[in-house]
N, C-alpha and C positions, 0 to 999 in steps of 0.2 A: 435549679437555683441560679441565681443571676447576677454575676460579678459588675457592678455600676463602677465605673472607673471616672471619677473626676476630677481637673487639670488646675492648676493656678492655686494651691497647691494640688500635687497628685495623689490624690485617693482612694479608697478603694472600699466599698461595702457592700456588704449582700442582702438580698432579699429574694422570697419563694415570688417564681413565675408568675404572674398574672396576680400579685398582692402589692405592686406599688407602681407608683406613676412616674419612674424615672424615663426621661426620652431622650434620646441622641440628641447633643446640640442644646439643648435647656438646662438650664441653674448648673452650668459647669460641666455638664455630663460629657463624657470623650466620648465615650462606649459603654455598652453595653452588652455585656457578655453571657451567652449560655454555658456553664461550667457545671461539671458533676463534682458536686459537693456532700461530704458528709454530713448529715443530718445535725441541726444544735439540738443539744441535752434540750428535753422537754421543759417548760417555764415551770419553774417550784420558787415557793416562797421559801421565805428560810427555815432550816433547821439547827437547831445546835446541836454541836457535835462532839464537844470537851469540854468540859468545865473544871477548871482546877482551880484550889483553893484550902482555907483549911477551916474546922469549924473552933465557935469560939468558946465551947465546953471541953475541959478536961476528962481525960477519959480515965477508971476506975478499973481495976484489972477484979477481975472476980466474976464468975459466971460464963464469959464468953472464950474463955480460951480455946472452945472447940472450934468456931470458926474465923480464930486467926493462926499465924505462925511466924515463927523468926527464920528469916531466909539468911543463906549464909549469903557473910560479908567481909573483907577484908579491914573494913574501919567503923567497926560500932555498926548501928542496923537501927531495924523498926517492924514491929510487929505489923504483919499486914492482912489484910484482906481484901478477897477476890470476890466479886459481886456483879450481879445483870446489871446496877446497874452504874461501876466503875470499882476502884481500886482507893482501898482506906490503906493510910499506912501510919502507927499508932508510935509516936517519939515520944519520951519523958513530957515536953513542955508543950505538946502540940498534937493534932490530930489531922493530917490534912488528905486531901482526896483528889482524883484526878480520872478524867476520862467519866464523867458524869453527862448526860445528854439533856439536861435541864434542872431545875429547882426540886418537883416532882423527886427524880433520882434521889439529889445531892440526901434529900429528908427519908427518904428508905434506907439509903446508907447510915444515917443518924440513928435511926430505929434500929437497924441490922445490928448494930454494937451495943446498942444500949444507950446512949448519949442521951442526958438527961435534958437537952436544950439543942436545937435545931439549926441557932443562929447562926451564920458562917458567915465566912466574906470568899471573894472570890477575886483571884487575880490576872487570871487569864481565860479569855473563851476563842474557842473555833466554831465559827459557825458557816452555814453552806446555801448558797440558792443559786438557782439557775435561770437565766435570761430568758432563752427561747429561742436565742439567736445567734446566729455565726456572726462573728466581727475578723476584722482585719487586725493582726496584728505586730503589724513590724512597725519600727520606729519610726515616728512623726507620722501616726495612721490615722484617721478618719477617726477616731473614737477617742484616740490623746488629744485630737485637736480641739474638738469639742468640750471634751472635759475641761481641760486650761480656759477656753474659753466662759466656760458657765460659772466654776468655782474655783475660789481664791484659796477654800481650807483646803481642798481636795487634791495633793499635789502627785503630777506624773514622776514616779520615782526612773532616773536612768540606768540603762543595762548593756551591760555587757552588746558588744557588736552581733554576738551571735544566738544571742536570748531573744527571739523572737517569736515563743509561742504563748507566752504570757504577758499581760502588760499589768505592768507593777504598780501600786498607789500606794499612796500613804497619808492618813491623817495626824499630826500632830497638835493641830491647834482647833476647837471646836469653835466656831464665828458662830455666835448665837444669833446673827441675823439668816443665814444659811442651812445652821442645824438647829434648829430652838426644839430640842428633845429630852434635853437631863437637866435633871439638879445636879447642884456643885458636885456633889459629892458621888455623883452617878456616872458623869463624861467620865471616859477612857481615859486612859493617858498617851495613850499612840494605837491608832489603828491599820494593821499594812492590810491592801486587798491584792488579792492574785485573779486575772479574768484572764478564761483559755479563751482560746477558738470559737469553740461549742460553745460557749458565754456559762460557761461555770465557774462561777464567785466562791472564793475560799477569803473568808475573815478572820484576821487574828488581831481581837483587840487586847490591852492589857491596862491592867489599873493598878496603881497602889497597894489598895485594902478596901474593895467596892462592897459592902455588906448585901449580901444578896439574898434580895425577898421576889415573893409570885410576882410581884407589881416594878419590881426594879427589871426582871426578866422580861415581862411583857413590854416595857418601854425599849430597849435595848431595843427585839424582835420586829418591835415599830420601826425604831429608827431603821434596821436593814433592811425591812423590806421596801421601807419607804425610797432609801438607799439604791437598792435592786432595780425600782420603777426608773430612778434620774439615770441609771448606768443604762439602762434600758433603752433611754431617747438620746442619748448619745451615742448608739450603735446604730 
């Protein structure tokens, strides 16, 4: 692996030996270093990884008490259940679920209790992909610079002096000239990202009351990976 270090400002990115045409002396270049580097996480598109939320059927007690329970609680509680494919937990006015890995899930868990209607909303997701590639990342590196410079919604969050293995982002505002991917009522309301080293992306976006269908998930999944690709050419 090959540490490219260039000057005016000072930078620093890597790439696999003999896969890029960086030269001493050209487009900034100081050096050019051979460094034993840990491998980046292999490139993956994204996956989801939590989905929390609640559905918007009321839940009917009768029949299923085998596969739930009331866990002890110091202040009132919720009937819950444990599932492949996340955690239902059943209030008087509310049914909500958490730790889901897609839409898919979230409707097994519907089924699993009995829920006479599917429809839910959803308010938080975590989702995960991987670059492919090592990035530099300590403050004012090669990959913040770039970023500031490409997008205006996309902003470098700052850190602590000694936080230098992840670099922080944050989307608050969607620029539909920049992200033209939702309807209204489908953009996030803030999304933070976290990129290590290895260039693995951790998303935490959050919404309101995002009613979440096959086709709301699939666009989200778009915009990340779409997302993943720009993070990509800025490393």
């Amino acid at each position: 692996m090959d540490a490219i270090v260039l000057t005016n400002p000072r930078e620093i990115l890597y790439r696999a030996r003999g896969e890029h045409g960086f030269a001493l002396g050209v487009d900034r270049v100081e050096s050019v270093i051979e460094e034993c580097m840990p491998r980046p996480a292999p490139a993956r598109r994204v996956l989801v990884e939590n989905l929390c939320g609640s559905f918007a059927a009321r839940f009917t007690k009768g029949g299923h008490d085998g596969v739930t329970h009331r866990p002890l609680a110091l202040f009132g509680g919720a009937d819950e259940m444990y599932h492949l494919d996340g955690t239902v937990c059943i209030y008087p006015r509310s049914v909500q679920f958490k730790g889901c890995k897609g839409v898919d899930g979230i409707h097994r868990l519907a089924d699993a209790i009995g829920l006479p209607d599917r429809a839910c909303v959803v308010h938080m997701g975590v989702f995960c992909l991987a670059l492919g590639r090592l990035l530099h990342t300590s403050h004012g590196c090669y990959f913040e610079n770039r970023l500031h410079a490409r997008f205006s919604s996309l902003r470098v969050c700052s850190r602590m002096l000694d936080m230098n293995t992840l670099v922080k982002l944050r989307i608050d505002d969607f620029d539909r000239a920049e992200m033209p991917f939702f309807a209204q009522d489908a953009a996030p309301k803030k999304v933070d990202l976290s990129v290590s080293g290895t260039g693995l992306v951790v998303i935490h976006a959050t919404w309101a009351r995002c009613p979440w269908t096959p086709e709301v998930e699939a666009q989200f999944l778009l915009f990340c990976d779409w997302l993943g690709d720009a993070l990509r050419d800025c490393c």
